[in-house]
N, C-alpha and C positions, 0 to 999 in steps of 0.2 A: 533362521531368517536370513536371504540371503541381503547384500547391498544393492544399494538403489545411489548410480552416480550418474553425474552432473557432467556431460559431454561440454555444453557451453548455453548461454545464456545472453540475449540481445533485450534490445527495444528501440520503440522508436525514440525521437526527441518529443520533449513535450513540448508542445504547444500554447500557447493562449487560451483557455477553453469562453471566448468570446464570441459570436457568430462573428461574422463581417472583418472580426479582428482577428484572432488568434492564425494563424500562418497554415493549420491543418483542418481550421475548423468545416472548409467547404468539399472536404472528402468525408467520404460515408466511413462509420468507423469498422466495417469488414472489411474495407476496400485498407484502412489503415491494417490491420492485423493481418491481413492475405499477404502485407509486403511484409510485415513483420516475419512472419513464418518463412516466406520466403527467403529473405534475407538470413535468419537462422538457418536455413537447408545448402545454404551457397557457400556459408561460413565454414560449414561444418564438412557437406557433402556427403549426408546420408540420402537413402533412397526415399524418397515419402511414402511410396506400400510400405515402409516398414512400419510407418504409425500404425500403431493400436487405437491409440484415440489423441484427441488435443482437448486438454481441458482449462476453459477458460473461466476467468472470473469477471463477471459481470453487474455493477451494484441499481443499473437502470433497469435493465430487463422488459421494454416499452420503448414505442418510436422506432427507432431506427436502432435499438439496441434490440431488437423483440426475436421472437422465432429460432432462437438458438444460436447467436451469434458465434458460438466455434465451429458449430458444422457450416454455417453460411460461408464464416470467413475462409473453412480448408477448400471450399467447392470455388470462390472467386478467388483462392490464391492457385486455381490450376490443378490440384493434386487430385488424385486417385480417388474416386467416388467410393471406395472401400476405406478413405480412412475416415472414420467417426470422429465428430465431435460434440460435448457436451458444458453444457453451461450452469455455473453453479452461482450463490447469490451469499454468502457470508457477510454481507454489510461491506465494511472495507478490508476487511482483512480474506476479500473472494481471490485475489489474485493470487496471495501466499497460500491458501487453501488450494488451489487450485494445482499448485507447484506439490504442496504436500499430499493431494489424494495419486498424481501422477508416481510419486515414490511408493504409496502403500500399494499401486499396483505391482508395480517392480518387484517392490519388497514382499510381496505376499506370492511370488513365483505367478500371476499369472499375466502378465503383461512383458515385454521385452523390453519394449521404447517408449514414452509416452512422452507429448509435451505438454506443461504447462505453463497458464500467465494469464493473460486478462486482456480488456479492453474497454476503455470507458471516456468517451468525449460528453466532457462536461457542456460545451458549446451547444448541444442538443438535447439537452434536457429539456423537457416541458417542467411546471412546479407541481413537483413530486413529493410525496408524505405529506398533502395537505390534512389530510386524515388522521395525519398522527402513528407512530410507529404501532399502534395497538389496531390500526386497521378496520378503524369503526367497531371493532368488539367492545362493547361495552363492561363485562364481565372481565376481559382481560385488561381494560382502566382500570376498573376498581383492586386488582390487585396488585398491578405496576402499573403506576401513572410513569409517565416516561415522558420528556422533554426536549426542546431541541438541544443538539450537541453544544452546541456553543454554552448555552448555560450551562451544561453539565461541563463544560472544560473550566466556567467560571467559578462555579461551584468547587467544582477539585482544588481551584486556585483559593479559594476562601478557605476552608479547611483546614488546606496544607500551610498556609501563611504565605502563600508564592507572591508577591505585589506585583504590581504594572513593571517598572523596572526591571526585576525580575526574567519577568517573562518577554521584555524589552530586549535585555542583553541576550539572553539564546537565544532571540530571535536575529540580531546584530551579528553576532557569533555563526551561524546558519549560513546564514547571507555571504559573509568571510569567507568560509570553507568551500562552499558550491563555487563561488567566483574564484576561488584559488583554484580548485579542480579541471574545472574548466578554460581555466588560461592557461594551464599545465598540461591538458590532453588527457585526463585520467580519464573522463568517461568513453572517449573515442571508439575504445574497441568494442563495445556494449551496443553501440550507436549504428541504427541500420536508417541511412535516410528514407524520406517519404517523399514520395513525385506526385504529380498531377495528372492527370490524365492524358496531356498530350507528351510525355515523357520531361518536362521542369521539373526543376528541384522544387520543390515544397519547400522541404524545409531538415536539415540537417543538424541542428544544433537546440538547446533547450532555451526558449525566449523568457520563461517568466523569471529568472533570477534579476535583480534590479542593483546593479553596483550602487557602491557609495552607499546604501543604506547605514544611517549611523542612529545614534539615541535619540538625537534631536529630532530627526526626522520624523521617528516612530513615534516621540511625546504629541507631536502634534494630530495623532489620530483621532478621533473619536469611539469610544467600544460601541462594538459592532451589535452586542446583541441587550443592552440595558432595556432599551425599548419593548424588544421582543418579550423579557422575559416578565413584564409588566401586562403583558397581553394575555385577555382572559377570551381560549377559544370555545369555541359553540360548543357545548353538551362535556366539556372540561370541569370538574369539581370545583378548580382555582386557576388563578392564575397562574403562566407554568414555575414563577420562583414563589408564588405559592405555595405548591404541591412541593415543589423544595425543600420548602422549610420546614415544611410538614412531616416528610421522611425525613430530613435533618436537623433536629427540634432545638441542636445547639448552635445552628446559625441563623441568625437573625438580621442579617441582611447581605447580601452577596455582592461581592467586591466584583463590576465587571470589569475586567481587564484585558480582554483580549478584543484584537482589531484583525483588520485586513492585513499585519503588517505581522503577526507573530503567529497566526492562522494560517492554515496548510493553503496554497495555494489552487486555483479553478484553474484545470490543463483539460486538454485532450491527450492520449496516449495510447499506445499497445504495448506488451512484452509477450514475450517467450521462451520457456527452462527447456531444455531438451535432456529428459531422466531415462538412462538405459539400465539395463541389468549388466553384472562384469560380463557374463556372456555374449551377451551382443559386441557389445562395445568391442572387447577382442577379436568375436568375430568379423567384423569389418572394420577393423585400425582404428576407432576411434580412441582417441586421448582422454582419458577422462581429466576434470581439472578440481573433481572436489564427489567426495560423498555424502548423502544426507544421516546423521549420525543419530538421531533424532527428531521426530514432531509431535504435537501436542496443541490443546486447545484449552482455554479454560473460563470459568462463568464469574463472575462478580453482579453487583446488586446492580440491576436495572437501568434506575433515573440517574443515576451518577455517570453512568455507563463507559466511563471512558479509563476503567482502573482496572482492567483486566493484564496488561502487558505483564505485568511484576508475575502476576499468579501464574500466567501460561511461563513467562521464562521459569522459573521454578521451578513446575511442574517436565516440563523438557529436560532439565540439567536432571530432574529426576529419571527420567528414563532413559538419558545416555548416561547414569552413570559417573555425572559431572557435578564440578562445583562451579560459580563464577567464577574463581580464580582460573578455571582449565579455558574461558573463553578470551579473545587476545581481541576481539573488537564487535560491537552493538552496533546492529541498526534498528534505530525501535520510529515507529514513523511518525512523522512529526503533526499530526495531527491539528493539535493545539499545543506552545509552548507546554502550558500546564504537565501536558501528559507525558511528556516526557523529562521533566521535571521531576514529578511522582515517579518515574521509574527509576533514575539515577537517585532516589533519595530510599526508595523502597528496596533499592538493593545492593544503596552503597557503592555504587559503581561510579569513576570519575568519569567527568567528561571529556578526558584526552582518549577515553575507550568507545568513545558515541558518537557514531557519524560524524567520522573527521572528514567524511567531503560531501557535509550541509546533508540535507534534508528538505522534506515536503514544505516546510515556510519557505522557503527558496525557489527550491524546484518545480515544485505543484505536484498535486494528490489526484493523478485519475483514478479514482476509486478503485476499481478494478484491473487496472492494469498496475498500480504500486507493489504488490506484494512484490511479484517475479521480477519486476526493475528493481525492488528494495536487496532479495537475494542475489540477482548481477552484479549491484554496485558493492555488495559484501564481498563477493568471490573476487571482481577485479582488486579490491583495495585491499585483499589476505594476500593477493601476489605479489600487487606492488610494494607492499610495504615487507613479504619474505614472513609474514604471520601464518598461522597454523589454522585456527577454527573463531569461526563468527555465530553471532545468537543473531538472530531476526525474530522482530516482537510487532505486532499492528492490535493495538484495538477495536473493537470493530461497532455497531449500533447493536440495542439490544443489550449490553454488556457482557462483551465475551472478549476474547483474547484469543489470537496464533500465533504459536514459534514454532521455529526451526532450528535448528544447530546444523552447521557444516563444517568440514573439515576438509583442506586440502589435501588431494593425492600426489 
């Protein structure tokens, strides 16, 4: 099998994902991803006939995300009506999915170039999963009742023993690092501005990170999802920390601890990996700046749903061949504090190895577009820092897991 390298990897800044508020929210999000793409071909200066395809990750797939938003977006970013684009739906973990189906093309000899990454403005959501992840099937309730995320992060938090604090300080910690990154310049070269349509800057820079966040601040939140989890919905067995407890019969009341304040943040956003074969790339002077050494996917239990990262990284250092000691730095997405918690405790990894410039409580989580911005901000910080290979870990709904391993060239 041959390699599947990594030419270079952008996105945009994230956004607010507020309507009225957020800085990118009143662009359509193909019109964002069309500059996204573009700005990656400017970067790089490949030819766009040479896409094969662009594969994006998308976690709405409705409204103004509908219809195929990679081929929408390759047709309003100008390119070649020969290059295809396809849209796939992994929960959250569609954008690293996306970055990883682009390498099994490479990697399986039949693709040259492929890009992948996502797109996903939270600002235009309508309310989505009212139905519940089981999608009205009744049949498929009764054999995983499945909950909103939020409990399920609280729930992990109860379990594991993680308290508010806890998941207070990473989230303190988060906030530190993003705002050190970014007064420092690290993300810059990732960073493809977004304009408006009469050629204005939009917007340049990441808005939701919020300096000065300290413990104090955070103490005074309120948990965001106590309420919810006490809510017993329409044609529901129980109520959803009901059914809870039900599948976890040794906890008997769930510690909610999590807020707006250690919770991945609502952004708008695009990214883009641009994945060649060594042959291309040679063929036309591209530099590569990293290989994918490894991917992988993996399942855990349902309602819990958010404890898949550990299993999928595992499973990955399994097929490359590695242990965690052979990885020199984690980006696993910050979800819910909890969840990445559980992954530094389930696999023993300290946190001077784990997203030392912040994460989704900082930065914001557009669904679909985080995978491919989570693997850019790995590859820029393997350079800066003169490090060798990174693990990317997302868990996604549904209970599942994706990584990736990569390695500098």
């Amino acid at each position: 099998m041959r390699e599947a390298w990594i030419i270079d990897a952008v996105r945009s800044p994230r956004g607010r994902g507020k309507p009225g508020v957020g800085s990118l929210s009143h662009i359509h999000p193909q019109r964002c991803m069309a500059q996204v793409l573009n700005g990656l071909r400017e970067k790089v200066g490949f030819d766009p006939a040479d896409i094969e395809d662009v594969v994006a990750g998308c976690g709405a797939g409705s409204g103004d995300h509908a219809h195929d938003i990679a081929r929408m977006s390759v047709l309003d970013a100008g390119w070649p009506i020969s290059v295809t684009g396809v849209t796939l739906h992994r929960f959250c973990g569609s954008g690293q999915q996306a970055v990883n189906f682009a390498a099994t093309g490479v990697m399986s000899g039949q693709q040259e170039a492929v890009i992948g990454g996502g797109v996903e403005f939270m600002s235009r959501y309508s309310p989505l999963h009212a139905n519940g992840f089981h999608a009205n099937n009744e049949h498929l309730l009764k054999l995983h009742p499945q909950i909103p995320q939020g409990i399920s992060a609280d729930l992990i938090a109860t379990i594991e023993g993680f308290s508010r604090e806890d998941c207070d300080r990473y989230a303190v910690e988060s906030q530190n690092r993003a705002i050190n990154s970014i007064e420092k310049g690290y993300f810059k070269r990732a960073l493809v501005p977004i304009y408006n349509e009469d050629g204005t800057l939009a917007l340049d820079r990441d808005e939701y990170p919020r300096p000065g966040t300290d413990l104090a601040a955070l103490a005074g939140l309120k948990p965001s999802f106590q309420g919810m989890g006490a809510h017993h919905a329409e044609d529901y067995p129980a109520s959803f920390e009901g059914m809870a407890m039900q599948k976890y019969p040794g906890v008997k009341a769930i510690n909610y601890v999590h807020h707006a304040g250690n919770s991945s943040g609502v952004v708008d956003g695009a990214s883009a990996v641009l994945v060649t074969s060594p042959e291309y790339a040679k063929a036309h002077g591209l530099k590569p700046r990293a290989r994918i050494r490894a991917i992988a996917t993996a399942g855990t239990e349902p309602l819990i749903m958010l404890t898949a990262p550990g299993p999928a990284a595992e499973r990955v250092l399994q097929k490359a061949g590695m242990s965690k000691h052979d990885i020199d730095l984690f980006e696993i997405n910050e979800a819910f504090a909890a969840v990445v918690l559980k992954f530094m405790k389930d696999l023993d990894v300290p946190h001077d190895r784990v997203n030392i410039d912040g994460g989704a409580i900082a930065l914001g989580h557009p669904i679909g577009a985080t995978g491919g911005m989570l693997i850019g901000t790995a590859l820029d910080t393997l350079e800066r820092t003169g490090k060798g290979t990174a693990l990317i870990a997302m868990c996604t709904g549904g209970g599942m897991g994706t990584a990736t391993i990569i390695e500098r060239i």
